[in-house]
C-alpha positions in Angstrom: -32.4 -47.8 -77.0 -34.9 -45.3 -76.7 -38.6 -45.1 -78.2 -41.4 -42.6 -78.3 -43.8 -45.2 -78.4 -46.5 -45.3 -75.7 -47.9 -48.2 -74.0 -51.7 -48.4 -75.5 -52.4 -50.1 -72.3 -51.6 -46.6 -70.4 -53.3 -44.7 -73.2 -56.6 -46.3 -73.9 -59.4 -44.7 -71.7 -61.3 -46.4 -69.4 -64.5 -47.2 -69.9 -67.2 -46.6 -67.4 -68.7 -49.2 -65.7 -72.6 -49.7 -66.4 -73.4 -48.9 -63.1 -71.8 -45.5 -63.3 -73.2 -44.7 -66.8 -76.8 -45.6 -65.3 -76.2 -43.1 -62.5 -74.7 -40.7 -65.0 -77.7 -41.2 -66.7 -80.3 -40.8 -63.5 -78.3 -37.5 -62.8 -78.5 -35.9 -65.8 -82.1 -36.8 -66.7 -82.9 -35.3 -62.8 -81.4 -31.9 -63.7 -83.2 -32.2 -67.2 -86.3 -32.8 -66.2 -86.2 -30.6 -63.0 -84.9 -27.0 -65.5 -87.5 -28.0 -67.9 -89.9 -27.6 -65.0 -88.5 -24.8 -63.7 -88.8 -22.9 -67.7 -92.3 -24.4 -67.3 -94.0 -24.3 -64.5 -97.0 -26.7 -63.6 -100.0 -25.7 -66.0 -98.2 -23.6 -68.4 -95.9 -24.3 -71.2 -92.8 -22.2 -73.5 -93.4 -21.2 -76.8 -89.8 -20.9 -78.5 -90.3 -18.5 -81.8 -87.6 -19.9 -84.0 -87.8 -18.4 -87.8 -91.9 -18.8 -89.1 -92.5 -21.5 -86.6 -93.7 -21.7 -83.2 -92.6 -24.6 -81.0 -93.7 -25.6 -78.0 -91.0 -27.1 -75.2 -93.1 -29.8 -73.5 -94.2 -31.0 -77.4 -91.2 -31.0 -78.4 -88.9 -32.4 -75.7 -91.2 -33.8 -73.1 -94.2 -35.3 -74.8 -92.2 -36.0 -78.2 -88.7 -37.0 -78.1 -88.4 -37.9 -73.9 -91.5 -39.7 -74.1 -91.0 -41.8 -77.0 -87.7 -43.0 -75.9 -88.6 -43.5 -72.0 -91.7 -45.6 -73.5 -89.4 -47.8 -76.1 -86.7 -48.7 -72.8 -90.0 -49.6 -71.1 -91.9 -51.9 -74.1 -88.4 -53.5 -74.2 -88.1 -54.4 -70.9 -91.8 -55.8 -70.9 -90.8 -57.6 -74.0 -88.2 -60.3 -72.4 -90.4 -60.9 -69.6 -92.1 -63.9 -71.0 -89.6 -65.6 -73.3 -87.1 -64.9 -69.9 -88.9 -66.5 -67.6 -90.5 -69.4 -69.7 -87.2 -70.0 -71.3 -85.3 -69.7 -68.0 -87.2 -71.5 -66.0 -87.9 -74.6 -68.6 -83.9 -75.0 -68.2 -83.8 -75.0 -64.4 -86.0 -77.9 -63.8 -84.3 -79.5 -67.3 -81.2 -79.5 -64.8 -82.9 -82.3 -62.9 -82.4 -85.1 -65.3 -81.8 -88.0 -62.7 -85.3 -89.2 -61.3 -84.3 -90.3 -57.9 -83.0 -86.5 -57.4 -85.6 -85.0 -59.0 -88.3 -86.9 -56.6 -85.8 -86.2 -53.4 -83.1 -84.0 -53.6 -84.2 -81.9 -56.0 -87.7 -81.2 -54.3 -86.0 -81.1 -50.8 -84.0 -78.2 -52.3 -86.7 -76.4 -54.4 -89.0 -76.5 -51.3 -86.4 -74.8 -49.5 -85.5 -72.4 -52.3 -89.1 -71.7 -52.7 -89.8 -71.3 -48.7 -87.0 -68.6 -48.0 -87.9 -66.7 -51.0 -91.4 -66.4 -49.7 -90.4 -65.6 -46.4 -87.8 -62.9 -47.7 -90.5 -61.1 -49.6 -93.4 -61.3 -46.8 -90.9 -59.8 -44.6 -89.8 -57.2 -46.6 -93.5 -56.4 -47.4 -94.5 -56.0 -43.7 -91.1 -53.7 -42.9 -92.1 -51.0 -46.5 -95.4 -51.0 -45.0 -94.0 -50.0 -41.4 -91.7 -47.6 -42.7 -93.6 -46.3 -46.0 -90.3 -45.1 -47.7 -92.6 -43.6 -50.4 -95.7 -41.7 -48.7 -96.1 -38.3 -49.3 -95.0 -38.0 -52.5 -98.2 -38.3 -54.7 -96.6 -38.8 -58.1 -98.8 -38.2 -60.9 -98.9 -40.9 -63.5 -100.3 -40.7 -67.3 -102.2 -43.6 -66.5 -105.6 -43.8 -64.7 -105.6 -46.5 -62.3 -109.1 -48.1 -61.4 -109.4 -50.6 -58.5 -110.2 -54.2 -59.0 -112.6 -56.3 -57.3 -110.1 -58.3 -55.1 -110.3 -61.9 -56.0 -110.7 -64.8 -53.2 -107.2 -66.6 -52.4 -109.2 -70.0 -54.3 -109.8 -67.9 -57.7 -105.9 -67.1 -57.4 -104.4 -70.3 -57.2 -106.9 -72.1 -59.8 -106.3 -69.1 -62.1 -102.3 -70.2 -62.0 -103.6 -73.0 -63.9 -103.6 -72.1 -67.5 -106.4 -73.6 -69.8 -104.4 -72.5 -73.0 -100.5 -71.9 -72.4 -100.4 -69.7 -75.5 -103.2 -67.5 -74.7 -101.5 -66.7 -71.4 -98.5 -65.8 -73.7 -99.6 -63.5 -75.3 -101.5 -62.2 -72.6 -98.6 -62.3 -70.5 -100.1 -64.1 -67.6 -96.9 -64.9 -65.5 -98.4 -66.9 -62.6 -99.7 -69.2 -66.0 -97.1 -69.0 -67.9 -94.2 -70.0 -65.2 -97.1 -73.2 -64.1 -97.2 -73.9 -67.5 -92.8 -73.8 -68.0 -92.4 -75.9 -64.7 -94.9 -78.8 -66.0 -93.1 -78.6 -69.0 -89.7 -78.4 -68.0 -90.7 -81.5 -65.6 -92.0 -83.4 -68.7 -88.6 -82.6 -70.5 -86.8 -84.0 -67.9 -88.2 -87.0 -67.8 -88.6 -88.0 -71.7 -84.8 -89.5 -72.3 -83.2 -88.8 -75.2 -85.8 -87.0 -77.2 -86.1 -84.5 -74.2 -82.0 -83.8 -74.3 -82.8 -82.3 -77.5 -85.2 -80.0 -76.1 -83.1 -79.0 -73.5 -80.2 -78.6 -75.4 -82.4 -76.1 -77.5 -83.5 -74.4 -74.6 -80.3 -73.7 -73.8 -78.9 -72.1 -76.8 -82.3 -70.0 -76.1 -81.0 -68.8 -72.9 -78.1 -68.0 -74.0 -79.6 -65.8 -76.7 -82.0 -64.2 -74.8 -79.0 -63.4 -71.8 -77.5 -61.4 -74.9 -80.7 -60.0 -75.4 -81.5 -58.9 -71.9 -77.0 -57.4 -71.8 -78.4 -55.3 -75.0 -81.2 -53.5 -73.1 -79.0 -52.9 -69.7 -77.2 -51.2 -71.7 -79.1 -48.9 -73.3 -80.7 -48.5 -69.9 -78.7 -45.2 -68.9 -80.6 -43.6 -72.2 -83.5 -45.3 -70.8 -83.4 -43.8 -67.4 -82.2 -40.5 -68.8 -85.6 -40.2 -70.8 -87.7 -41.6 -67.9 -86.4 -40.0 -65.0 -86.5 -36.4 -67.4 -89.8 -36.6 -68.0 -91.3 -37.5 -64.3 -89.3 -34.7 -62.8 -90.6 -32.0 -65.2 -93.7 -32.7 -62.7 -92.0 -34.3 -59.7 -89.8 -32.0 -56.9 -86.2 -33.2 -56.0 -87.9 -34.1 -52.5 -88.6 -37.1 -54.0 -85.0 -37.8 -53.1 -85.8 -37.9 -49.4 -88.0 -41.0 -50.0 -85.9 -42.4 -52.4 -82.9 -42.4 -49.6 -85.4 -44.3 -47.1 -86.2 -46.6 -50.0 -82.8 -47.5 -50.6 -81.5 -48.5 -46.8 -85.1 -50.2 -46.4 -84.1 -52.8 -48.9 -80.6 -52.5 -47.7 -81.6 -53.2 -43.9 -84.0 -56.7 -45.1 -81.5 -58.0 -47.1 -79.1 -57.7 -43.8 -81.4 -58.8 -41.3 -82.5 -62.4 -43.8 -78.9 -63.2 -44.3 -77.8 -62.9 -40.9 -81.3 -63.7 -39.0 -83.1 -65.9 -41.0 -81.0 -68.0 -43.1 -79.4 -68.7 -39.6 -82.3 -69.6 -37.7 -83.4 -71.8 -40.7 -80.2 -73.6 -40.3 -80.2 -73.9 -36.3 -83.9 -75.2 -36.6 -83.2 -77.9 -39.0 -79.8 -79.0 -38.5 -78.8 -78.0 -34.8 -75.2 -76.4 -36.3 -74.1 -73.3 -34.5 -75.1 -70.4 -37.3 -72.1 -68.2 -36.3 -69.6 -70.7 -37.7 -71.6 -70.7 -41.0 -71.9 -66.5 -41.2 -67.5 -66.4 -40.9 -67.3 -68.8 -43.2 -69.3 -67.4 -46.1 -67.4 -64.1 -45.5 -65.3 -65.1 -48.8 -68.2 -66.2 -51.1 -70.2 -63.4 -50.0 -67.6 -60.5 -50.8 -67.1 -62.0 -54.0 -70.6 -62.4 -55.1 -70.5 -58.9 -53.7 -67.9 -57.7 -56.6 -69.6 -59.6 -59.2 -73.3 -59.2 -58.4 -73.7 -62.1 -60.4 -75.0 -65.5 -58.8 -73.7 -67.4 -62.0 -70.4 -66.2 -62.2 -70.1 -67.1 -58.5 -71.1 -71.0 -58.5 -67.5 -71.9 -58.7 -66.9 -70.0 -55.3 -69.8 -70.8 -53.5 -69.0 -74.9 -54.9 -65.7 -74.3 -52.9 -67.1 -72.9 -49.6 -69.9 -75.5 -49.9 -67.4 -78.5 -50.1 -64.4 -77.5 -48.8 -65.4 -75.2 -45.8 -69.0 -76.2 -45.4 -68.7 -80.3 -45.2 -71.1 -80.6 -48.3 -70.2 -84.0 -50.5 -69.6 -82.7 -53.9 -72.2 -85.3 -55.0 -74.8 -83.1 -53.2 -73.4 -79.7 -53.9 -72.7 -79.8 -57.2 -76.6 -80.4 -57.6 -77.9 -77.8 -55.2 -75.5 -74.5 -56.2 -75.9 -74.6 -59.3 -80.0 -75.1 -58.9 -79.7 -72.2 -56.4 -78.2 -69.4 -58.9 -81.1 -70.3 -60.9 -84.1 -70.6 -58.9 -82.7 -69.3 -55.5 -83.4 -65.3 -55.3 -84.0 -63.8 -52.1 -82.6 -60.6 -52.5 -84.3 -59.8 -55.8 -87.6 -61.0 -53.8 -87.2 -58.3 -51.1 -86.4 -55.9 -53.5 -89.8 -56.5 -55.2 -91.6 -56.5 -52.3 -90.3 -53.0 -51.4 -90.3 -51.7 -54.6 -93.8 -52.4 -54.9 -95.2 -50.9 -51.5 -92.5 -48.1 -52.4 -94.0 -47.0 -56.0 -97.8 -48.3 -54.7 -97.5 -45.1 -52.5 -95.4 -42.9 -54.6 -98.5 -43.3 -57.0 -101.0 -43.0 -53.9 -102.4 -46.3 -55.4 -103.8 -48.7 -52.6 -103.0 -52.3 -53.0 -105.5 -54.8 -51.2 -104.5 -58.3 -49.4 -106.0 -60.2 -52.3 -102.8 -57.9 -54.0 -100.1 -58.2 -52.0 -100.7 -62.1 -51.5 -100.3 -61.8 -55.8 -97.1 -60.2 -55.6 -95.7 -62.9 -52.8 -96.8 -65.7 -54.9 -95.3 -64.3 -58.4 -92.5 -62.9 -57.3 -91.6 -66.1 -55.5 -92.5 -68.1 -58.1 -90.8 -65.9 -60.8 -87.7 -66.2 -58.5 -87.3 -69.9 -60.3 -87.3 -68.3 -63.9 -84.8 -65.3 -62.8 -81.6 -66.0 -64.2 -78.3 -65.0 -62.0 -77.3 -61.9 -63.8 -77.0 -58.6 -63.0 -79.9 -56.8 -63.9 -82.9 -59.3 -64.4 -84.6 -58.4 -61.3 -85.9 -55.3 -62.7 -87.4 -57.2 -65.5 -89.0 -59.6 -63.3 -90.4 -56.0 -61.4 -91.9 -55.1 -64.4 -94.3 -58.4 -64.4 -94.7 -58.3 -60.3 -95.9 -54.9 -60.7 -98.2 -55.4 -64.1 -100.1 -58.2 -61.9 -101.2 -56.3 -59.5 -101.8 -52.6 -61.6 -98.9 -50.7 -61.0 -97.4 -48.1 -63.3 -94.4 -50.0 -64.7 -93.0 -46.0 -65.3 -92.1 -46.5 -61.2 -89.5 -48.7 -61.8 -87.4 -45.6 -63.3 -87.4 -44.0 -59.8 -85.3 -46.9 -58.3 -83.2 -47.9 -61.1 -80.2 -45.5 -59.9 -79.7 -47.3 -57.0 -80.6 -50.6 -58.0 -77.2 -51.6 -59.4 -75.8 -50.7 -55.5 -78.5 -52.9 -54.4 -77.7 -55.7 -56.6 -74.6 -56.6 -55.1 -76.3 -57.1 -51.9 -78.5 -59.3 -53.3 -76.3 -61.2 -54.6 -74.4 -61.7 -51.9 -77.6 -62.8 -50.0 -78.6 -65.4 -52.3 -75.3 -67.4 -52.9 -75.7 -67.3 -48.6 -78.7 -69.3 -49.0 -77.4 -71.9 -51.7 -75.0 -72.7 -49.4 -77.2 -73.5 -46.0 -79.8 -74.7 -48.5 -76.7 -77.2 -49.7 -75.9 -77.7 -45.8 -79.6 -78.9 -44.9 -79.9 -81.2 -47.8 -76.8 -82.6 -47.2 -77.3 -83.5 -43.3 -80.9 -84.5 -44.5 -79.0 -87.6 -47.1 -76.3 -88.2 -45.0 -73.7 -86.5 -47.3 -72.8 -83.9 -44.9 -68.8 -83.4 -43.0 -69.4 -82.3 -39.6 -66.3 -82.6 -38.4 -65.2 -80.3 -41.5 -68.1 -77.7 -40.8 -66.8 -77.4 -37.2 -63.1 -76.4 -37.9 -62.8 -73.0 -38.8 -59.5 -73.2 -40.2 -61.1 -76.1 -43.3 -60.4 -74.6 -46.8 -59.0 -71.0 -45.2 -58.0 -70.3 -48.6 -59.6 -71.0 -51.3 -57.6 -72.4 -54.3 -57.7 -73.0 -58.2 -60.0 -70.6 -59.0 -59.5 -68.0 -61.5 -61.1 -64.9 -60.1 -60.0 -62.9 -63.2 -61.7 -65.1 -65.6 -64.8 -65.4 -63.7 -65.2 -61.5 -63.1 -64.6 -61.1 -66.8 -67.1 -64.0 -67.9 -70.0 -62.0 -65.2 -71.6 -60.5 -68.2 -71.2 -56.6 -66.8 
């Protein structure tokens, strides 16, 4: 029997990835921006005579419609910065219901969480500075930025302390507002039944504002297009030059902590031989590669942790899943970059005082950064607000950012697992024997990989 039907499988068109509809995006908004600056050369402008009317280009295009949408893409991403992290953040520490963990586990691991995050972004801090990916450039921005008297390292930390949590709401004070989630989340934890409730609420929150934050990435390619137009009607394609050093600065950090640091963290506090550890995360890694997701990775990294690793479940299932929420190393180094990258694109000098700000938000904020793709440039936004930075910045990095992400990832579901491994040896709930063989859990079973890369959120 013959038919002249066709398979709508074959037919239906394939829909572009996000990442490729952001750099779609970047492109066109480059070659946009970079005509409309060639038809209008710095200081002048083009009068179009169309019927009775006169109508200026840079009105019309740049400063009207380009201008209005770049600034909408970049209220909305300020917009989820405080409900994300507050909301985010109150549900991570709500994980910690059981008291004993919370008072030993739990803090053995958040100290840990918390120590290579602020290591990853110091490091990456001192390597922009060596390499300054973005000297040179001197980007205008429509801003005028004014320097602050630097504040002692005391006035910091006592102004993390908020006197009124909904003041620093609305003022968006981050370094308050994530003290202010982490007491409260503590408080929830610890308040029985009555304090399930909140959670539970909570996390229908999250939920809600995960669906929020999938909205705006993607609408980002308009948001890029708009952004990235109207900087290059004053900004030369050399920026690209810097833009390439940017790009295998972060790439080269996130290498170097997940195959120097993390191991030497591991060597100094449990003695195991690191190399063993780096072939056996090969699996987790390339898959939290292909998802750039931490979340959608847990049931992986679980595996590896348990079945490769040595961890007892009873730890791992505890510290994993705490780690894709609080544990975000890569995002941290791309912060740190980013922000000695678009400080100099901007030729805007950032004091100690400054930099010791962005080490001590982003690594806090790294608790209240959920693992999806695309949050990190959210939680940019706030690093960069704290210490003066245009936010418009961020649009020069976004391209590449989605490439980067996948890194990331990758880096931070290594450290929940030789976070997993320390605690673990630490409580006695640790398989040597198991760590040691290199042919434990070769494969690793059960898992749908389907289902989890369709669940990623992408």
């Amino acid at each position: 029997m013959t038919t002249n039907e066709t398979s709508p499988i074959i037919d239906a068109p394939k829909k572009t990835s996000l990442t490729g509809r952001i750099v779609i995006g970047m492109i066109s908004g480059i070659l946009l921006g970079s005509f409309l600056q060639w038809l209008m050369p710095s200081g002048t402008d083009k009068v179009l005579n169309l019927y009775f009317f006169d109508i200026s280009l840079r009105n019309l295009f740049v400063d009207g419609f380009l201008e209005v949408v770049g600034q909408i893409f970049m209220a909305s991403l300020r917009m989820l910065v405080v409900p994300l992290v507050f909301v985010s953040l109150v549900c991570g520490v709500c994980s910690l219901k059981d008291t004993s963990k919370l008072g030993r586990i739990g803090g053995k691991a958040i100290a840990l969480y918390l120590a290579t995050t602020a290591i990853a972004i110091s490091f990456a801090i001192f390597i922009a500075l060596m390499v300054s990916p973005g000297e040179g450039v001197n980007m205008p921005t429509s801003s005028s930025f004014t320097g602050r008297e630097a504040p002692s390292l005391a006035q910091v930390i006592i102004q993390m302390f908020p006197t009124n949590p909904f003041a620093s709401f609305a003022q968006g004070n981050m370094l308050q507002v994530i003290v202010f989630a982490l007491l409260f989340g503590v408080a929830i934890a610890l308040s029985g039944k009555a304090g399930e409730r909140i959670a539970s609420l909570f996390e229908d929150l999250s939920e809600v504002i995960m669906r929020l934050v999938a909205i705006l990435m993607n609408i980002a390619p308009y948001g890029v297009f708009a952004l990235l137009a109207t900087l290059f009607t004053t900004v030369s394609l050399e920026t690209f030059g810097n833009l390439i050093v940017y790009f295998f600065v972060v790439f080269f950090v996130l290498l170097l902590h997940a195959t120097l640091t993390y191991p030497i963290i591991l060597k100094l506090l449990t003695g195991l031989n690191p190399l063993i550890f780096i072939k056996k995360m090969r699996d987790a890694a390339i898959f939290a590669f292909s998802t750039a997701s931490s979340n959608a990775t847990i049931p992986v990294t679980l595996e590896t942790a348990t079945r490769k690793m040595g961890v007892k479940n009873s730890i791992a299932s505890f510290t994993v899943p705490l780690g894709a929420t609080i544990n975000m190393d890569g995002t941290a180094i791309m912060q740190g970059v980013a922000t000695v990258f678009i400080a100099q694109v901007f030729s805007q000098d950032l004091t100690l005082a400054d930099y010791i700000t962005v080490v001590l938000t982003a690594t806090l904020a790294s608790i209240g950064t959920a693992g999806v793709p695309g949050v990190g440039l959210i939680m940019l936004a706030m690093v960069l607000e704290q210490v003066g930075l245009p936010v418009e910045g961020i649009a020069l990095i976004i391209g590449v950012d989605r490439l980067l992400d996948m890194t990331r990832t990758a880096v931070n579901v290594t450290g929940d697992s030789m976070v997993s491994i320390i605690v673990a040896k630490s409580e006695q709930q640790f398989d040597e024997a198991m760590y040691l063989d290199e042919k434990a859990g070769q494969a690793i079973e059960d898992i749908d990989f389907h289902h989890l890369k369709d669940e990623q959120g992408n």
